[in-house]
C-alpha positions in Angstrom: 8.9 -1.2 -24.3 7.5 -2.1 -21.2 5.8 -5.3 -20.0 2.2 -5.0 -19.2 1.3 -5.5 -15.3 0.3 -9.1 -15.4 -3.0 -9.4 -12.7 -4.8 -12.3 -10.7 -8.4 -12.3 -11.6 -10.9 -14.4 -9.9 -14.6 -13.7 -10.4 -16.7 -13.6 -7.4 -20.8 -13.2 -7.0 -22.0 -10.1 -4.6 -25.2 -11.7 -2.2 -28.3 -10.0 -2.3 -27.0 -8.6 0.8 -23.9 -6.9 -0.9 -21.4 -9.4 0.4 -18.9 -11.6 -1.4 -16.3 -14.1 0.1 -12.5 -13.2 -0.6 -11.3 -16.1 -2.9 -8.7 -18.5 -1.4 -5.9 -17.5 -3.5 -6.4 -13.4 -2.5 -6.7 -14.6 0.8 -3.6 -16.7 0.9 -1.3 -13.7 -1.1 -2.5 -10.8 1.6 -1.7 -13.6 4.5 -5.5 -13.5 6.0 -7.1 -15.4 8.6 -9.9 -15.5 10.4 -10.7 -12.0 11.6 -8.4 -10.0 9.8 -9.2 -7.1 8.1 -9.2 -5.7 4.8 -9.5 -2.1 3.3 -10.5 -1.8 0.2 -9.1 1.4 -1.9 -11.1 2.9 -4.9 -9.8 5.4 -7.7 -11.6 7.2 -10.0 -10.9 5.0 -12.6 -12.5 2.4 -11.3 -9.7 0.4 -10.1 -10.6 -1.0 -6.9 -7.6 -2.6 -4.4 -8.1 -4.6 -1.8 -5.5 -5.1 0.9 -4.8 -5.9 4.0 -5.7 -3.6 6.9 -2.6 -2.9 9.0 -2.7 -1.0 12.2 -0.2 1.6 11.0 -2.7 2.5 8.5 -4.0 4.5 10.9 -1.5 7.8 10.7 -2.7 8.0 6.8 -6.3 9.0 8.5 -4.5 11.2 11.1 -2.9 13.4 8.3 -4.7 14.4 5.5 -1.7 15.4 3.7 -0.3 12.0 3.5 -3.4 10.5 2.5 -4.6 12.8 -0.5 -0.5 12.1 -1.4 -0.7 8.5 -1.2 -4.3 8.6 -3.0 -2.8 10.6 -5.8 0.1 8.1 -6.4 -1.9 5.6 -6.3 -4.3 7.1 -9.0 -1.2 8.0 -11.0 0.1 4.5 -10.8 -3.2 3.6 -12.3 -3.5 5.7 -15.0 0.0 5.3 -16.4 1.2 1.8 -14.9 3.7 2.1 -17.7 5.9 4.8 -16.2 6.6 3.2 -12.8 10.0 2.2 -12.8 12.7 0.3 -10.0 14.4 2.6 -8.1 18.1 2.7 -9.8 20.4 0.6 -7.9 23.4 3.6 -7.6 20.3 5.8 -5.4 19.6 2.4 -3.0 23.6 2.1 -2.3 23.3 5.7 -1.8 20.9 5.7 0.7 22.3 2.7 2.5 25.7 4.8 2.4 23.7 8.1 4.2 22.5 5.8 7.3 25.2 3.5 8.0 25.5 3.5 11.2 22.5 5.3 12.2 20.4 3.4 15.1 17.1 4.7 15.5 14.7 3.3 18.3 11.3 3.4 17.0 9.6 2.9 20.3 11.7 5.8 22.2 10.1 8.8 23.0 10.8 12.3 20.8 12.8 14.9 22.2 10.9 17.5 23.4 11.2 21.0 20.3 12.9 23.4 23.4 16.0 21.1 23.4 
């Protein structure tokens, strides 16, 4: 049987102006300081997530397929927080076996689709 998802809950009050302050302890786990950002993430459900707004968030907005994907595992994940499970330890030693070796410079530019 699985373990239930344990969860930090802190109450907070919305202002008459529809604001709230993010409570010290959320604050300190998503490594925020002044002027950061945060995104928050809604499901159907309900659920609401908030996390922290990274700049590479971006590309999810630049392709629609990758965000509906990424919004429908997160609704998944939701629904049935039961099923996730750790990725099997044999598949991570496999995939550290397929790019050994392999360099790959993140900031070079991509080869041009004619080569």
């Amino acid at each position: 049987m699985a373990k239930a998802a344990k969860f930090l809950e802190i109450p907070a009050t919305i202002t008459e102006r529809g604001q709230t302050t993010v409570p010290a302890a959320i604050r300190k786990m998503l490594n925020l300081g002044k002027g950061d950002r945060v995104v928050f993430k809604g499901m159907a459900d309900g659920t609401v997530i908030i996390a922290r707004k990274e700049e590479a968030e971006n590309a999810e907005a630049d392709d629609p397929v990758i965000g509906r994907f990424l919004a429908f595992l997160a609704g998944d994940m939701a629904k049935a927080p039961q099923r996730i499970r750790p990725i099997p330890r044999n598949l991570v030693n496999r995939a550290k076996a397929l790019i050994a070796g392999v360099e790959v410079d993140l900031d070079a530019a991509l080869p041009d689709e004619d080569s």
